[in-house]
C-alpha positions, 0 to 999 in steps of 0.5 A: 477526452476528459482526465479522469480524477485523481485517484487515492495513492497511499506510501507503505511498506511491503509486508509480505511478497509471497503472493504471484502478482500480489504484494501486502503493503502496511501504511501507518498513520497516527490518531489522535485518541478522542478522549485522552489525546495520545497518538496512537499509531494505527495501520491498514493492509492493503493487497496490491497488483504487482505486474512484474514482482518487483517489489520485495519485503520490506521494501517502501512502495507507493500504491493506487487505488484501482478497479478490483482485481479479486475479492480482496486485491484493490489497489496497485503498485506504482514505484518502489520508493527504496529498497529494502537493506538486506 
């Protein structure tokens, strides 16, 4: 049996938990402007699958692209890379 190919994961944080099953992760990422130069720091909110609720706001999360999930759910949780301080 063949291995499947690699699949988009992305390292963000969890904005919201509020969701059964579902968390909202933010990834940031810098660009550079294409006329003046300057980074600008620019964000993507993704909805992910949170089998069990583990992960909390505020806490890093590493996440992978899946099949969809709902109409707007496309990626899952992996691991919680560390924990929020609360």
């Amino acid at each position: 049996m063949a291995e499947r190919g690699r699949r988009k994961s992305l390292v963000g944080t969890v904005t919201s938990d509020k969701m059964n099953k579902t968390i909202t992760v933010s990834a940031e990422r810098l660009e550079k402007h294409p006329r003046y130069g300057k980074y600008i720091r620019r964000r993507t909110l993704c909805k992910a699958h949170d089998e069990n609720n583990e992960a909390r706001a505020g806490d890093t999360v590493e996440i992978m692209a899946a099949r969809p999930l709902s109409k707007t759910k496309r990626w899952r949780l992996v691991r919680v890379i560390k924990r929020a301080v609360m």
